[in-house]
C-alpha positions as CSV (number, residue, x, y, z in Angstrom):
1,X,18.6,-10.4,-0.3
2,X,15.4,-12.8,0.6
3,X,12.1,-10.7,0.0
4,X,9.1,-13.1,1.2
5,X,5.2,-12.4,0.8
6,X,2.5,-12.1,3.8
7,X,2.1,-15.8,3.2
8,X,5.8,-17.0,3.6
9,X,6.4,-14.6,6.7
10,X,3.4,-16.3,8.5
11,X,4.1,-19.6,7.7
12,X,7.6,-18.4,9.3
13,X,6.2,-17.4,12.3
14,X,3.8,-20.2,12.8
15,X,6.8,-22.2,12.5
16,X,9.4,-20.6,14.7
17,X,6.1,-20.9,17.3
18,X,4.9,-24.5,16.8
19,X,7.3,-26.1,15.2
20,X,10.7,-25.3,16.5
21,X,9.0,-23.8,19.9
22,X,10.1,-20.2,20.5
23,X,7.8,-18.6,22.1
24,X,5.2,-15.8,20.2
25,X,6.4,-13.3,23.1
26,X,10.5,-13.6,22.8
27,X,9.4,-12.8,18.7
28,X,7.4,-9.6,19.8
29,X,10.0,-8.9,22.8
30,X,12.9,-9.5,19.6
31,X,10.9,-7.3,17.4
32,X,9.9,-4.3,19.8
33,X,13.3,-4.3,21.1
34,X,14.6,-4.1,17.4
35,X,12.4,-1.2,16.2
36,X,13.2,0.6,19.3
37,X,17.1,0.5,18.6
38,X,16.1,1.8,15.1
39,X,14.0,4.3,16.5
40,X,16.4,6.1,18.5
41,X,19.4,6.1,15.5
42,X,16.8,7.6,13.0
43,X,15.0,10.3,15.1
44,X,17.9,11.8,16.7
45,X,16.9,13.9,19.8
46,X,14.2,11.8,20.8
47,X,14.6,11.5,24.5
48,X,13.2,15.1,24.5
49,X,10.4,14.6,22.4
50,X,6.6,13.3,23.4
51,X,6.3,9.9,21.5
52,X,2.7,8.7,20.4
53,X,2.3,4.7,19.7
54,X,-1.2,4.1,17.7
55,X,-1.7,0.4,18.1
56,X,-4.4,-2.0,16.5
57,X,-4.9,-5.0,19.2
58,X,-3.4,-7.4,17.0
59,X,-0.1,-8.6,17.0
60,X,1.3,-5.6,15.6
61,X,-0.1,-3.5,18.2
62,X,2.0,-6.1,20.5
63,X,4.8,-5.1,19.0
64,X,4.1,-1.5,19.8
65,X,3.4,-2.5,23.5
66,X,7.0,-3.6,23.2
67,X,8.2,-0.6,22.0
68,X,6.3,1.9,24.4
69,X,7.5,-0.2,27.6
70,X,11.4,0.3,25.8
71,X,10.8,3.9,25.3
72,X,9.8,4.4,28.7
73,X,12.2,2.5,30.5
74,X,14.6,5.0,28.9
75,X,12.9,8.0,30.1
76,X,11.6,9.1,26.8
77,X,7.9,10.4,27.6
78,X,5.5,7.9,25.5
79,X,1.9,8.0,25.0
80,X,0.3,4.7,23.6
81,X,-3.3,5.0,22.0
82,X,-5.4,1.2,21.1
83,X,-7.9,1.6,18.4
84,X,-9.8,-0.8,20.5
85,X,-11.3,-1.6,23.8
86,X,-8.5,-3.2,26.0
87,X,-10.6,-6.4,27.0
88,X,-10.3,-7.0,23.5
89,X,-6.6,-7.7,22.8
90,X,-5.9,-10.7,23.3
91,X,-2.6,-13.4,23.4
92,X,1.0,-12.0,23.3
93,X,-0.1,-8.6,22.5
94,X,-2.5,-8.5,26.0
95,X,0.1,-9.8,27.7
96,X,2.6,-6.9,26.7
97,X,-0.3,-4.4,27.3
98,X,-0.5,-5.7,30.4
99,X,3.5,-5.0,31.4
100,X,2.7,-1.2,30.3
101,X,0.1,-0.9,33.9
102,X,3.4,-1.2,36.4
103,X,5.4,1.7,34.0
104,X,2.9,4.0,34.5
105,X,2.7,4.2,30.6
106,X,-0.8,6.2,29.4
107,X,-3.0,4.0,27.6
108,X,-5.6,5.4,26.1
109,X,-8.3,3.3,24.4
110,X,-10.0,5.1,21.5
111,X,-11.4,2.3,20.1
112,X,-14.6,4.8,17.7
113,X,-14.4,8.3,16.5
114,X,-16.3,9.9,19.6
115,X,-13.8,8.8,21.6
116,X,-11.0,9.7,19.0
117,X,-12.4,13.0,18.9
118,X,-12.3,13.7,22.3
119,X,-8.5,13.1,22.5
120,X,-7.8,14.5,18.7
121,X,-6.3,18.0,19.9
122,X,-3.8,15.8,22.6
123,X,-2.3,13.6,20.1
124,X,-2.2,16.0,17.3
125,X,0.4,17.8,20.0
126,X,3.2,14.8,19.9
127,X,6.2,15.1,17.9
128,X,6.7,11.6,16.9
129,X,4.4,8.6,16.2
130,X,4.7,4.9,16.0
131,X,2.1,3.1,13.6
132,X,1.7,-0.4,15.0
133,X,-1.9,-0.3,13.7
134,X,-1.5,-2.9,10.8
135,X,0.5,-5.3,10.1
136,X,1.4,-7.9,6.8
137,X,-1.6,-9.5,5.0
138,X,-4.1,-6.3,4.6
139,X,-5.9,-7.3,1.0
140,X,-8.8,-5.0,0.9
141,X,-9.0,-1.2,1.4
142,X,-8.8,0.5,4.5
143,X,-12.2,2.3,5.4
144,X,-14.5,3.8,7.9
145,X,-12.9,4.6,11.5
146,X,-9.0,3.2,10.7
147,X,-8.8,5.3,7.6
148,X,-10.0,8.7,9.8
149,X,-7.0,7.6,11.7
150,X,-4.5,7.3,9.0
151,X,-5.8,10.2,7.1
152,X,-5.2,12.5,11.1
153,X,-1.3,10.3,11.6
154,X,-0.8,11.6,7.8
155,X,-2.1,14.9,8.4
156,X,0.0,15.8,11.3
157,X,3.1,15.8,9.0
158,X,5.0,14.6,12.0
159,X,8.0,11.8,11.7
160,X,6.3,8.5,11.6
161,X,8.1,4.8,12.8
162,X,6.3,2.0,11.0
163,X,6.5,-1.2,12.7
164,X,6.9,-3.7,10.3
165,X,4.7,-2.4,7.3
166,X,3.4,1.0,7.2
167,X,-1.0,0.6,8.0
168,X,-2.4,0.4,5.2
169,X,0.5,-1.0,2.4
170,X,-0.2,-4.1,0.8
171,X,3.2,-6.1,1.8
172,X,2.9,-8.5,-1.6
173,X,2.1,-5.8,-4.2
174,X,3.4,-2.4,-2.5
175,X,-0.1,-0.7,-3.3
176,X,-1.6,1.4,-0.7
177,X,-5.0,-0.4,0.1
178,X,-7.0,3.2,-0.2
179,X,-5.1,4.6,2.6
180,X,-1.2,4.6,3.5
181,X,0.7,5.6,6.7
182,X,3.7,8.0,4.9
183,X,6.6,7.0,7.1
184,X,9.9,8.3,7.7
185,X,11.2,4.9,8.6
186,X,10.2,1.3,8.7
187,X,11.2,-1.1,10.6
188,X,10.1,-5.2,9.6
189,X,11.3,-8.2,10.5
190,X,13.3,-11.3,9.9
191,X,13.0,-10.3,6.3
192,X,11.5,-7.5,3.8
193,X,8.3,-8.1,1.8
194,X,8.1,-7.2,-1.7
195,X,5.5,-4.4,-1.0
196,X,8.7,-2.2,0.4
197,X,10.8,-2.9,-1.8
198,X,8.4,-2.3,-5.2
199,X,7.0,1.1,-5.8
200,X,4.8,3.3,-4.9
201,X,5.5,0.8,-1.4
202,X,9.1,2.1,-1.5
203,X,8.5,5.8,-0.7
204,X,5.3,4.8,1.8
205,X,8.5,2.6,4.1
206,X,11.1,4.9,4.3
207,X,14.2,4.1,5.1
208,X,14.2,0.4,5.3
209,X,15.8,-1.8,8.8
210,X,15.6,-5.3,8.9
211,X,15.5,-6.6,12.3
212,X,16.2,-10.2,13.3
213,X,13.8,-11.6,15.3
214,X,15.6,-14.9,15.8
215,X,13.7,-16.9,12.7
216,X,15.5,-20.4,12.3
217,X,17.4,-20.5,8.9
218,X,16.3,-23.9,8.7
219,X,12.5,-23.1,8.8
220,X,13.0,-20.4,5.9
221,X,14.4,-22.8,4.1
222,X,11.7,-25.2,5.0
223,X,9.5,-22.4,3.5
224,X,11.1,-21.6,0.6
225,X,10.6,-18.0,-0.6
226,X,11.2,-17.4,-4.5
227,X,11.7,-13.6,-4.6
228,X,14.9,-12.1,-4.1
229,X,16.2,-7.4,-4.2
230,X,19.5,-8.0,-6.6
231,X,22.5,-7.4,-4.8
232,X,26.1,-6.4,-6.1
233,X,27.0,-10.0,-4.1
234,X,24.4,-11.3,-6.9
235,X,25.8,-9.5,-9.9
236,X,29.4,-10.4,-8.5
237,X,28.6,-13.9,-9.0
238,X,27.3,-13.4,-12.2
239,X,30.3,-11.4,-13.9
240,X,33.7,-12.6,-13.3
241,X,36.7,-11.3,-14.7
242,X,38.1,-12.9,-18.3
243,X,40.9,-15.2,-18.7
244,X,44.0,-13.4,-20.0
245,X,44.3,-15.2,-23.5
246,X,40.7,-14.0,-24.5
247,X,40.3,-12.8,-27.8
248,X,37.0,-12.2,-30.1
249,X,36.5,-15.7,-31.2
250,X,35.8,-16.5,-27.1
251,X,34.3,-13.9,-26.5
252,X,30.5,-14.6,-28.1
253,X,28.9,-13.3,-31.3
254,X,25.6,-11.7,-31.3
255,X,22.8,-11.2,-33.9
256,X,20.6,-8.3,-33.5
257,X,17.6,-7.9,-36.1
258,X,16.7,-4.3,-35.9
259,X,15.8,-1.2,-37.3
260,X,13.0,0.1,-40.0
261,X,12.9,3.2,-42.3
262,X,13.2,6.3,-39.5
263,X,14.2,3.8,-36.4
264,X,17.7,2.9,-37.6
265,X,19.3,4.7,-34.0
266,X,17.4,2.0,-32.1
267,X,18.9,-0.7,-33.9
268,X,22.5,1.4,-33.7
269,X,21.9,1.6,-29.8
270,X,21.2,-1.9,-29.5
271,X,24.1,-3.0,-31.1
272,X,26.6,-1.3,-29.5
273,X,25.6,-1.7,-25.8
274,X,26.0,-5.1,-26.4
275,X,29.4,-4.3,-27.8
276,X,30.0,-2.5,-24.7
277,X,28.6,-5.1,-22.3
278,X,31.4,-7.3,-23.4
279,X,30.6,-8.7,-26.5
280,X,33.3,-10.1,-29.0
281,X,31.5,-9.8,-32.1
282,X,27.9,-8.0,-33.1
283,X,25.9,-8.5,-36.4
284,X,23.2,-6.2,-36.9
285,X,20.9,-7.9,-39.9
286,X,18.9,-4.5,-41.5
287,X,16.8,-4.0,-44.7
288,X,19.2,-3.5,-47.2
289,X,18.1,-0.5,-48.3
290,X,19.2,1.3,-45.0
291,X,22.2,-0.4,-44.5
292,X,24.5,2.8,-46.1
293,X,22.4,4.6,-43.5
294,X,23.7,2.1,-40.2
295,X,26.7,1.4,-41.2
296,X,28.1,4.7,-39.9
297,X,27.0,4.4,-36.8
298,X,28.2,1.3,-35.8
299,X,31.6,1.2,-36.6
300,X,32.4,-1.6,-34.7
301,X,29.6,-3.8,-35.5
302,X,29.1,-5.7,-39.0
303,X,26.0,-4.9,-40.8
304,X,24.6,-7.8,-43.0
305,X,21.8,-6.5,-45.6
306,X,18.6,-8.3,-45.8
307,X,16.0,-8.5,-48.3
308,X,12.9,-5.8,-47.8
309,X,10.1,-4.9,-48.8
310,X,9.8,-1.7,-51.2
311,X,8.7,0.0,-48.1
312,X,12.2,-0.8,-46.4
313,X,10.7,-3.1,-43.9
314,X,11.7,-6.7,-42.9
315,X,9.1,-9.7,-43.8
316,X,8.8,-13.5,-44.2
317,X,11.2,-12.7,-47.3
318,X,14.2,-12.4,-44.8
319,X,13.7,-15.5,-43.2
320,X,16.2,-17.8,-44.9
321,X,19.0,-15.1,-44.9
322,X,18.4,-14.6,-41.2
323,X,18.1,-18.7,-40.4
324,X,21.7,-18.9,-41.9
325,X,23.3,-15.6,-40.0
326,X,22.0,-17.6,-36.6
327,X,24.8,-20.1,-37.3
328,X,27.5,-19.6,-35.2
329,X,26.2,-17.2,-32.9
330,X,25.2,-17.5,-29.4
331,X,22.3,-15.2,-29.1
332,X,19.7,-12.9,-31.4
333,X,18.4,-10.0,-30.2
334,X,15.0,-8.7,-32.6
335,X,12.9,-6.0,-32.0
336,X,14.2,-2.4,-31.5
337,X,12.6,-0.1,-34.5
338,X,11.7,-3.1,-36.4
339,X,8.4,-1.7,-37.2
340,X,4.9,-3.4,-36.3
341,X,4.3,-3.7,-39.9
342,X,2.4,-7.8,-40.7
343,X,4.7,-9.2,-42.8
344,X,7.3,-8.1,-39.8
345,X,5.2,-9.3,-37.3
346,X,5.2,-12.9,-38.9
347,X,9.0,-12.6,-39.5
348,X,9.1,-11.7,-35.7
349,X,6.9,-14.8,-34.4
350,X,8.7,-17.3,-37.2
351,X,11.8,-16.4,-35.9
352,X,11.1,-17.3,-32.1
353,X,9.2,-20.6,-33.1
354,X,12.6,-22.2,-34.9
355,X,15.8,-20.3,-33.0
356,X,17.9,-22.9,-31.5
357,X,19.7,-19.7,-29.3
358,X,18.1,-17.5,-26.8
359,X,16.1,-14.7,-28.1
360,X,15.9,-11.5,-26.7
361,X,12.7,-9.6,-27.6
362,X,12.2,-6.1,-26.8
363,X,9.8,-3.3,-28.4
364,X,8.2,-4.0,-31.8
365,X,9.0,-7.5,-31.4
366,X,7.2,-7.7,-28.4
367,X,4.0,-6.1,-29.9
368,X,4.4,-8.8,-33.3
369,X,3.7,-11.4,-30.0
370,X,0.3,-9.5,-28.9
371,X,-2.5,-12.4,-29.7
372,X,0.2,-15.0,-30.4
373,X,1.5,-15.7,-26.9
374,X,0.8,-19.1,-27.4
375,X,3.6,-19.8,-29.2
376,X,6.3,-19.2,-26.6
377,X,5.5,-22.3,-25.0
378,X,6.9,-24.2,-27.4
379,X,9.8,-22.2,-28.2
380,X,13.3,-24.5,-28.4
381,X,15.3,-22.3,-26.8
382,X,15.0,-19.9,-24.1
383,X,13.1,-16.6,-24.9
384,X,13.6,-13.2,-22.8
385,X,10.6,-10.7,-22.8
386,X,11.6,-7.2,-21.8
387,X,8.1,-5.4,-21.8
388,X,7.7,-1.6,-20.4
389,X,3.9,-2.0,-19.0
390,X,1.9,-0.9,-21.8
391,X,3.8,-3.6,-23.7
392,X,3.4,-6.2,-21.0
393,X,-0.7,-5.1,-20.6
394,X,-0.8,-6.1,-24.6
395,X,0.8,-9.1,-24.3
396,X,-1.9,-9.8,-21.7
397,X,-4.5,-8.4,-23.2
398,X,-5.3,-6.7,-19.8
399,X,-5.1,-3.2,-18.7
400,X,-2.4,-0.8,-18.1
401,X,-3.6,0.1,-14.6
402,X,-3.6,-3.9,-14.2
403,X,0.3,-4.3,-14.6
404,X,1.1,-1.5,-12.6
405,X,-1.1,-2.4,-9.2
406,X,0.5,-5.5,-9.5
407,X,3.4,-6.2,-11.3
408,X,4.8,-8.8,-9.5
409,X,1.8,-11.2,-9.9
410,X,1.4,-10.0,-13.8
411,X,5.3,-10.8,-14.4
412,X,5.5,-13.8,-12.6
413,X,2.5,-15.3,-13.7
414,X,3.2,-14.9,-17.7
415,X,6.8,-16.2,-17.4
416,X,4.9,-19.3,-15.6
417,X,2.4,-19.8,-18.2
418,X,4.3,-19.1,-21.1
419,X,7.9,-20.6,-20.2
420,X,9.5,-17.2,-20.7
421,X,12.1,-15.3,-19.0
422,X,10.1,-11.5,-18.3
423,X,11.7,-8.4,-17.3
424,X,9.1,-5.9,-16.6
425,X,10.9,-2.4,-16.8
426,X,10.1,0.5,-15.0
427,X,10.9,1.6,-11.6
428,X,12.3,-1.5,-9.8
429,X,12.4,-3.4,-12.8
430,X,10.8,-7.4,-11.8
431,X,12.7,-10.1,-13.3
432,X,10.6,-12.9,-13.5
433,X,11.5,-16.6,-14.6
434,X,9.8,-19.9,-15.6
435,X,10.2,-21.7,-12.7
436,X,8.5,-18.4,-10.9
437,X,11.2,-17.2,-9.2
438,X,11.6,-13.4,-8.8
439,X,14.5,-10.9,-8.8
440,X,13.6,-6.9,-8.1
441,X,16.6,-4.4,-9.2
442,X,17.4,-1.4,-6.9
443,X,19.2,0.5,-9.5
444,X,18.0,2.9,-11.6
445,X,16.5,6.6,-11.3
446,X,13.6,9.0,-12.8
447,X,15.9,10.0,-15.9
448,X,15.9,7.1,-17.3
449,X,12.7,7.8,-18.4
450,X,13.8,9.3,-22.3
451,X,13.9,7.2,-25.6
452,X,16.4,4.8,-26.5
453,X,16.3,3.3,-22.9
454,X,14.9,-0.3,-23.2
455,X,17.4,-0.6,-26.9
456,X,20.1,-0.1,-24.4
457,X,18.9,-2.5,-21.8
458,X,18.0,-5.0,-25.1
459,X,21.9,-5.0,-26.2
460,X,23.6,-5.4,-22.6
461,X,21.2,-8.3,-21.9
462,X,21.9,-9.8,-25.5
463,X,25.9,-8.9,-24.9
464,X,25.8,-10.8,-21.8
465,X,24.3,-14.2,-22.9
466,X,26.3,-14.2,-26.4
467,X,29.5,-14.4,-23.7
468,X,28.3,-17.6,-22.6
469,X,26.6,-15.7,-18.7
470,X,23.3,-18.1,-18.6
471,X,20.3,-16.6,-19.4
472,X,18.8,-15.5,-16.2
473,X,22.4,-14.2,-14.4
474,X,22.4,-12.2,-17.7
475,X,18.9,-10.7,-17.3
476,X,20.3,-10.1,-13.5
477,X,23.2,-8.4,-14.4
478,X,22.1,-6.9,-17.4
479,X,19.1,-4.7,-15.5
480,X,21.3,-4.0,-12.8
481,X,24.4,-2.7,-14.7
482,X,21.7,-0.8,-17.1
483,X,20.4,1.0,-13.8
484,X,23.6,1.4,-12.0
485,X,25.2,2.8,-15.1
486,X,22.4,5.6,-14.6
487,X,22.5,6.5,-11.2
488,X,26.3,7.2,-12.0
489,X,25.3,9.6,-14.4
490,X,22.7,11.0,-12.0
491,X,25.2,12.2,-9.5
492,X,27.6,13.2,-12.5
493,X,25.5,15.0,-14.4
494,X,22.2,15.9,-13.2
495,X,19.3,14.0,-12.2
496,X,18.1,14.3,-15.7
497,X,19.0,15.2,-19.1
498,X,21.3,12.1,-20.0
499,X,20.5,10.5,-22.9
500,X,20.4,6.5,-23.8
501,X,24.1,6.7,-25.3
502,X,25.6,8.1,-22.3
503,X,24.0,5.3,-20.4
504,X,25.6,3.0,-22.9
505,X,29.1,4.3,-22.4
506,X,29.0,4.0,-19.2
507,X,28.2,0.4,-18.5
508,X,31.9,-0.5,-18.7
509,X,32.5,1.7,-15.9
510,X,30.0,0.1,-13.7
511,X,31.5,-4.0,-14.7
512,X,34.4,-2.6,-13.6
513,X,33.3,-1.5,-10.0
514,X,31.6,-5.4,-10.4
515,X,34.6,-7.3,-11.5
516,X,37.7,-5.2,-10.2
517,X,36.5,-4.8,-6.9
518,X,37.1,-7.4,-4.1
């Protein structure tokens, strides 16, 4: 499914208006008309409640003209009040404020806080509210007189319709710009923007409707948006079932480089989701010295000892040993409980600058790249990141609070600079590659968040690519099977209190609802 920024949506519109010549009014009449429809299936037993529409006298308050006039001509009382004097509104949306006169629709204009006060004890008496205050492309905070307003709609705890973005919700970043309208539902149009679909934006929207407004599907490809919600159509394409004389040899042979004195289950985990993602063959290179200690737990996997330190960790030493185990295989996966140890750390980076197969890095591997980014660039073959956000901040020497107001922009812009494939995990995990396109995952849920997780999410991704998937349908897949695999277990088991290795297990179950399924 398309997700487009506040950019892309108004080059849209301009386009659909100047370019291909639908009129700005049949868009508002389209969406008003829309929201209205989704209005009446979500608040059941509206046609006896009193329905307030708070409108700004931009176009989004047009849009809420649109939808008072519907409401009315149904016989559903409606009360409309514009956070501005009427001479002010202007275009398409004065011109729908206009057709509200003949309907005998109440408009009140309470364009200051006098005037809002004056009226405060009426509206706080209506049982449901349309916000058609703001629309797309708010960047700064919300302050003075529109917050009081947001801060009353919020207060009220009445159900709230957002038309198009709830006020106050960046529609790029899904940040609330100081302020947020919390609604029950949200209706937007012609496409969502990634500020629904991203947390904390997610729980502001609602329930999500996408209404057609009648944009040209020639135009949107004239525009070109790059971010896209994964999709089982998506994943679908991505997995397809195996031929019947498949065997081992076919079937792709991973190398994982894993695992340090007192992290060896990381290494185990990673390992064996691969296995379970579909993988013909895993080797796991360890220290040598623990490799009576993993060999037990990976039964099905081959262990191959590597030289150590006295410590038990993996340095520069390894190197050679590990050059010659890439032969052959399709993919290495490095990282999980490897330790952050120098000597690893160099083994890490040396590793990445020479592979001639993808490399998926995940955990300490990702930390060995901290200050060193610089050498992904020229990498020879293609490298996957899969940073949680403290691991992303470091690897952009930025802040933690930075990632997470905007992870789309952080993601996007280091897969960009460095000519990486990122997956930024957390909820709605961003996929982000180096050609900027984007990919948010629906899947996944709260208990997800216990060890062993991302050494999960490391082997199915690793699994997938050592079958021959290309890289980024395997980082698509991957995520989403990682998180669907969860939510399964959510409804099985509880919402929490699953580990990592049930997750595991129960990715086959979830390619088979993928593959099987028509």
């Amino acid at each position: 499914m398309i997700l487009v920024t506040a950019k892309e949506m108004q080059e849209m519109d301009r386009k659909t208006i100047e370019d291909f010549g639908m009129p700005g009014m049949v868009l508002m009449e389209n969406a008003g008309r829309g929201t209205t429809r989704f209005l009446l299936e979500q608040f059941r037993g509206i046609e006896n409640k009193r329905v307030g529409v708070i409108a700004g006298r931009g176009n989004n308050g047009g849009d809420g003209f649109v939808i008072a006039r519907c409401l009315k001509q149904k016989g559903i009382q409606v009360y409309v009040y514009l956070l501005s004097e009427a001479n002010r509104v202007q275009g398409d949306a004065a011109a729908n404020l206009k057709l509200l006169q003949p309907l005998e629709v109440p408009v009140v204009a309470i364009p200051d806080k006098a005037s809002f006060n004056k009226h405060q004890s009426e509206m706080a008496g209506l049982d449901v509210w349309v916000d058609a205050i703001l629309g797309t492309g708010l960047k700064s905070d919300v302050k003075g007189y529109f917050k009081t307003i947001i801060d009353f709609i919020n207060g009220l705890n009445k159900p709230v319709m957002a038309v198009d973005l709830p006020s106050g919700l960046n529609s790029d970043t899904g940040q609330a710009c100081g302020v947020c309208i919390r609604a029950k539902a949200t209706a937007t149009f012609a496409f969502a923007k990634t500020g629904h679909i991203v947390h904390p934006g997610a729980a502001y929207a609602g329930s999500l409707k996408i209404v057609d407004i009648g944009i040209p599907s020639h135009i949107v490809k004239e525009v070109g948006p790059s971010q896209w919600l994964l999709t089982r159509e998506i994943i679908q394409s991505c997995l397809r079932p195996r031929v019947p004389d498949a065997h081992k040899g076919t079937t792709g042979h991973l190398l994982v480089i894993a695992g340090s004195p007192g992290k060896t289950g990381a290494a185990a985990m990673t390992s064996i989701s691969a296995l379970r993602a579909g993988a013909g063959l895993v080797t796991l290179g360890i220290a040598e010295s623990l490799n009576a200690v993993i060999e037990p737990q990976v039964l099905e996997a081959m262990t191959a000892p590597l030289p150590a330190t006295q410590t038990g960790v993996l340095g520069e030493s390894a190197f050679t040993v590990i050059k010659k185990l890439m032969t052959g295989k399709k993919c290495v996966a490095i990282g999980p409980g490897l330790g952050q140890v120098e000597k690893t750390k160099k083994l890490v980076r040396k590793i990445i600058e020479t592979s001639t197969i993808p490399v998926v890095v995940d955990a300490d591997g990702l930390n060995s790249l901290a200050g060193h980014v610089q050498i992904l660039s020229n990498a020879k073959a293609p490298v996957i990141l899969t940073p949680h956000p403290g691991e992303m901040a470091r690897l952009m020497g930025a802040q933690v609070s930075t990632v997470q107001q905007n992870r789309i922009k952080c993601a996007r812009q280091f897969a960009v600079d460095c000519k990486v494939h990122v997956i930024l995990k957390g909820a709605r995990t961003v996929i982000a590659h180096p050609d900027g396109r984007m990919f948010i995952n629906p899947t996944g849920n709260a208990g997800m968040a216990s060890g062993g997780m991302g050494d999960v999410l490391t082997g199915i991704i690793a699994g997938l690519i050592a079958q021959g998937i290309a890289v980024g349908p395997a980082c698509h897949a991957g995520v989403y099977l990682h998180g669907a695999a969860a939510d399964s277990l959510a409804v099985a088991i509880g919402p929490y209190g699953y580990l990592a290795g049930d997750v595991m297990k129960a990715v086959p179950g979830e390619i088979k609802k993928i593959v099987c399924s028509p």
